[in-house]
PyMOL commands that place a pseudoatom at each C-alpha (Angstrom):
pseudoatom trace, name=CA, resn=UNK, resi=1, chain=A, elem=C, hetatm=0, pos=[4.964, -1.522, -13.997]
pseudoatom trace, name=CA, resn=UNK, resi=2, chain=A, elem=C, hetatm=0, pos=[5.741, 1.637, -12.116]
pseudoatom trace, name=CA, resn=UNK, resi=3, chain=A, elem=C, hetatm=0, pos=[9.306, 1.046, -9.581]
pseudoatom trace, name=CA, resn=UNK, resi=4, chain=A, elem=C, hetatm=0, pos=[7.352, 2.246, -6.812]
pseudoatom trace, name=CA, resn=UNK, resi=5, chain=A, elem=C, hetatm=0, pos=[4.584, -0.272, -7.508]
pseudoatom trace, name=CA, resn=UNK, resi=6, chain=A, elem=C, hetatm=0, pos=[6.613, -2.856, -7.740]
pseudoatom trace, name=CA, resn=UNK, resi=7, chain=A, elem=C, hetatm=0, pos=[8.877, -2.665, -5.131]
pseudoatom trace, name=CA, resn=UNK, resi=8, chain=A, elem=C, hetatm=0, pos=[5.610, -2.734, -2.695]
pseudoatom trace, name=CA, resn=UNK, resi=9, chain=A, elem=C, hetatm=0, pos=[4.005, -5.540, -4.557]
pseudoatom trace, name=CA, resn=UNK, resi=10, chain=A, elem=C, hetatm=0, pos=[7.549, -7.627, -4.299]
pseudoatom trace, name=CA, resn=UNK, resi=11, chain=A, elem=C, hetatm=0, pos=[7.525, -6.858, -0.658]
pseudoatom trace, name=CA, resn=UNK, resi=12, chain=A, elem=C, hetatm=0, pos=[11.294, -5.129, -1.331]
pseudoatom trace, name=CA, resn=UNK, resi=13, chain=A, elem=C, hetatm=0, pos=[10.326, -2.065, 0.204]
pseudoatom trace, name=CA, resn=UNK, resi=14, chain=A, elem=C, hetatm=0, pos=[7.031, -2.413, 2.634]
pseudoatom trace, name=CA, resn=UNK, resi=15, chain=A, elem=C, hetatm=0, pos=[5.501, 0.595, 1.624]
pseudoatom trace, name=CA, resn=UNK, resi=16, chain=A, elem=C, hetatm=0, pos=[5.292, 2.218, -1.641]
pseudoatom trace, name=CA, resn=UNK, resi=17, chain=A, elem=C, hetatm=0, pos=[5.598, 5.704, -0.333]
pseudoatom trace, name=CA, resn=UNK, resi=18, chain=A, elem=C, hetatm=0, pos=[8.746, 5.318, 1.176]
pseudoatom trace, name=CA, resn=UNK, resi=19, chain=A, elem=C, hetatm=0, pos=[9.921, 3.396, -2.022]
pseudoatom trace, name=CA, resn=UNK, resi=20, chain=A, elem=C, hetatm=0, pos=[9.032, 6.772, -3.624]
pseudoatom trace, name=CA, resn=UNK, resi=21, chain=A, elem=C, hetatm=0, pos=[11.023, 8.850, -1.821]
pseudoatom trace, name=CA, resn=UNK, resi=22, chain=A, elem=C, hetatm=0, pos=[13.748, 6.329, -2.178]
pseudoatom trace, name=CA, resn=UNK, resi=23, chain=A, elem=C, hetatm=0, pos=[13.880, 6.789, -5.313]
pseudoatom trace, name=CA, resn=UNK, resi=24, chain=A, elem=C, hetatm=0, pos=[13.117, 10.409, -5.733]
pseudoatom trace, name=CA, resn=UNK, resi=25, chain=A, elem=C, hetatm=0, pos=[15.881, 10.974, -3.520]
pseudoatom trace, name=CA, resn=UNK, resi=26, chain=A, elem=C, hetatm=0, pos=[18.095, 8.875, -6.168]
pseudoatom trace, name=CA, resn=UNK, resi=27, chain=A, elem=C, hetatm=0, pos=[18.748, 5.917, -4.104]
pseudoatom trace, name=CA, resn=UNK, resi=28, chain=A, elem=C, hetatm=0, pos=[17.496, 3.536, -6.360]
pseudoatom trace, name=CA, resn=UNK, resi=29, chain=A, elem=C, hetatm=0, pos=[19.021, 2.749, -10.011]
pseudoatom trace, name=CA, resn=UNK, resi=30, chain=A, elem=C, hetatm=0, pos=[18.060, 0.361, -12.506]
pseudoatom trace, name=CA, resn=UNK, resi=31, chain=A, elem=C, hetatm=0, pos=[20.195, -1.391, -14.769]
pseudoatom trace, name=CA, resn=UNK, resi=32, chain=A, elem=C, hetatm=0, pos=[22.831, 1.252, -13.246]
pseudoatom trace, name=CA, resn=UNK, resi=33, chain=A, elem=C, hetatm=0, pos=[20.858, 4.201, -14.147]
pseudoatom trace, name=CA, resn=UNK, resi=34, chain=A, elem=C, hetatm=0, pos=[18.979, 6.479, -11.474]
pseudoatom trace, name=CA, resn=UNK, resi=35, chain=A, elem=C, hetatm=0, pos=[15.764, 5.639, -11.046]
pseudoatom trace, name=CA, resn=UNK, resi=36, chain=A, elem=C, hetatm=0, pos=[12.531, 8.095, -11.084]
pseudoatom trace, name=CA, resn=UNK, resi=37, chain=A, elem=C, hetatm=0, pos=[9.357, 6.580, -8.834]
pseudoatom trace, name=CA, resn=UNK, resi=38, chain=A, elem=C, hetatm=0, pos=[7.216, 6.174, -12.298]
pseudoatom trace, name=CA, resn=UNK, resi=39, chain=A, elem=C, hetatm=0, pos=[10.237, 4.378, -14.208]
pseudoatom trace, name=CA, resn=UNK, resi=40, chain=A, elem=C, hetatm=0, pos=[9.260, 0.987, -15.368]
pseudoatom trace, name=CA, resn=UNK, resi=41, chain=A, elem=C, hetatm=0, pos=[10.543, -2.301, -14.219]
pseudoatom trace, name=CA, resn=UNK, resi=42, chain=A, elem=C, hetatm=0, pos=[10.539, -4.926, -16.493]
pseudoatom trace, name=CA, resn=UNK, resi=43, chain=A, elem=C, hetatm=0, pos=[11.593, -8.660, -16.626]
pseudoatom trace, name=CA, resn=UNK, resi=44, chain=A, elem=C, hetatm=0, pos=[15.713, -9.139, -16.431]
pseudoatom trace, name=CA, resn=UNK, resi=45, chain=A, elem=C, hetatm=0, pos=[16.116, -5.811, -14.744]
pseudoatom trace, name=CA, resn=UNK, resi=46, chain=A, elem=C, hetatm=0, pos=[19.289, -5.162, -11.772]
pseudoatom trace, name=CA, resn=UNK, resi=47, chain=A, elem=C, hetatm=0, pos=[17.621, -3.185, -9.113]
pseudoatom trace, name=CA, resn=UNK, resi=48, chain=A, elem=C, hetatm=0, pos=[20.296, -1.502, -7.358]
pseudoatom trace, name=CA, resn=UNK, resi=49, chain=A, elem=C, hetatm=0, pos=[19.130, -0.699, -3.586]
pseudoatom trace, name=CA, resn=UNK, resi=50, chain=A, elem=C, hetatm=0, pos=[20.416, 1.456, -1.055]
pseudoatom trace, name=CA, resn=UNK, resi=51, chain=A, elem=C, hetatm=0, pos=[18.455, 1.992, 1.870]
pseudoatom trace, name=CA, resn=UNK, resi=52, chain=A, elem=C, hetatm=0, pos=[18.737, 1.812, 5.582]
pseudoatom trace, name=CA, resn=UNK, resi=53, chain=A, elem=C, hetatm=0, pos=[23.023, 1.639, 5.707]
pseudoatom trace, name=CA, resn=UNK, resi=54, chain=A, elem=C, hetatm=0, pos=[21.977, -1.528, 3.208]
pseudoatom trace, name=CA, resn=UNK, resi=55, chain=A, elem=C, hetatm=0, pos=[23.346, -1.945, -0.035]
pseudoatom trace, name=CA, resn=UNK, resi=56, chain=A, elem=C, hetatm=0, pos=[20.676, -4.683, -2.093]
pseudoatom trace, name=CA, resn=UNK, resi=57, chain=A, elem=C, hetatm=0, pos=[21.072, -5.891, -5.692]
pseudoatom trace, name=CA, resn=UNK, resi=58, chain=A, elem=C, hetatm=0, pos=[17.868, -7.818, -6.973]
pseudoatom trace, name=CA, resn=UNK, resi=59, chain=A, elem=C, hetatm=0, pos=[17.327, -9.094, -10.451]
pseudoatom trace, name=CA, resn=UNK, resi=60, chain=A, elem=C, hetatm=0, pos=[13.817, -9.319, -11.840]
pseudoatom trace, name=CA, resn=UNK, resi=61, chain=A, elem=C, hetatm=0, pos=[12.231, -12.326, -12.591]
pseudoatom trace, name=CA, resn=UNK, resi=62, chain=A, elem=C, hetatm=0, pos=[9.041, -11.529, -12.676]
pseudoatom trace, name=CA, resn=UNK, resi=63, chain=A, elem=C, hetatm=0, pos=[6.110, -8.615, -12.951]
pseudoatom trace, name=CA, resn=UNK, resi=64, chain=A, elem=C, hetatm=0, pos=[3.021, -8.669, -11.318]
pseudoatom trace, name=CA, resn=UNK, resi=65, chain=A, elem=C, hetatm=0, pos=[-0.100, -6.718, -10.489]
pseudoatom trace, name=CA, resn=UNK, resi=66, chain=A, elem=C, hetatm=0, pos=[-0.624, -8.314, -7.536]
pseudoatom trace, name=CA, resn=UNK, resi=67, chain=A, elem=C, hetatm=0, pos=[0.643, -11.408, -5.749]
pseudoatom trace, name=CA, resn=UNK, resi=68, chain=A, elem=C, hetatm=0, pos=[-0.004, -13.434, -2.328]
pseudoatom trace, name=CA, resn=UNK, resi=69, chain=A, elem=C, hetatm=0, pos=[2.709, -13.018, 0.200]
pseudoatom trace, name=CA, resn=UNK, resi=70, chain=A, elem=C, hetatm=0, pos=[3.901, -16.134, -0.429]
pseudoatom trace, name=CA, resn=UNK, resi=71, chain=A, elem=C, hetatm=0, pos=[4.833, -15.936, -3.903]
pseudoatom trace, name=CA, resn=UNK, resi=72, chain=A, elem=C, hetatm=0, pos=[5.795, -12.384, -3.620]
pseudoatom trace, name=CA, resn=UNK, resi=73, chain=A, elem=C, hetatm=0, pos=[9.747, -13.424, -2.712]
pseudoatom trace, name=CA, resn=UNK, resi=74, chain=A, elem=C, hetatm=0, pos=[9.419, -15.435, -6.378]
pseudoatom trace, name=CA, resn=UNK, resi=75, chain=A, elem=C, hetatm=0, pos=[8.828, -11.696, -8.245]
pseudoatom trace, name=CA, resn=UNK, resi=76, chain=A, elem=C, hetatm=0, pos=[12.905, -11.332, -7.477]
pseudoatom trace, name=CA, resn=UNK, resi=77, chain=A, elem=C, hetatm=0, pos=[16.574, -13.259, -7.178]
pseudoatom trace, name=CA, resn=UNK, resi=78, chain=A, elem=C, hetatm=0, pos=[18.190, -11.446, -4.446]
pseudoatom trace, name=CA, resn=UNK, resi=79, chain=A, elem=C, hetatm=0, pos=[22.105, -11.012, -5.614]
pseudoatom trace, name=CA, resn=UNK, resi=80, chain=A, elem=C, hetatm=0, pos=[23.591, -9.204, -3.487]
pseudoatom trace, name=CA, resn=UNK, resi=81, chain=A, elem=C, hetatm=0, pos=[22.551, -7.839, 0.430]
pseudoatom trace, name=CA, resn=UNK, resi=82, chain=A, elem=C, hetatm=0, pos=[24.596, -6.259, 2.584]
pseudoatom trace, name=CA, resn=UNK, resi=83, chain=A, elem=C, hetatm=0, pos=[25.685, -3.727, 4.843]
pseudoatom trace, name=CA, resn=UNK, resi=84, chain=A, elem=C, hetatm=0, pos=[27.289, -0.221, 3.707]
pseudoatom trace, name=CA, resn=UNK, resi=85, chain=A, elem=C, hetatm=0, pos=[30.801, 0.368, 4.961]
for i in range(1, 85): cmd.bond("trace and resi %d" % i, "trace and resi %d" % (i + 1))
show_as sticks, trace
zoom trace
């Protein structure tokens, strides 16, 4: 799945054009690489996160089309969140 798509489906990012131009704007890596919008995000994946003076590390535990709100926080293990200093 597309890191855009996936981000917005997860509920990470609300919307998946601003997860876009996170990314495009190279804020997002995965598995410590820089991340391009259309990369794909697969199971066991670090997302590494900086948006917003935030600083969020997620692993992936799972990929989905779509998902209820509900199970949406199970698509991700949230390792790290915090605040840049």
């Amino acid at each position: 799945m597309r890191l855009d798509k996936y981000l917005k489906v997860s509920r990470i990012i609300k919307r998946r054009t601003v997860a876009s131009e996170a990314a495009s704007l190279g804020r997002i890596q995965i598995n410590g690489k820089v991340a391009k919008p259309s990369s794909e995000v697969k199971e066991g994946d670090m997302l590494d996160i900086l948006m917003g003076g935030k600083h969020t590390v997620v692993k992936v535990t799972s990929v989905q089309e779509f998902t209820t709100k509900a199970a949406a926080a199970e698509m991700y293990e949230m390792i790290t969140r915090g605040d840049l200093e």
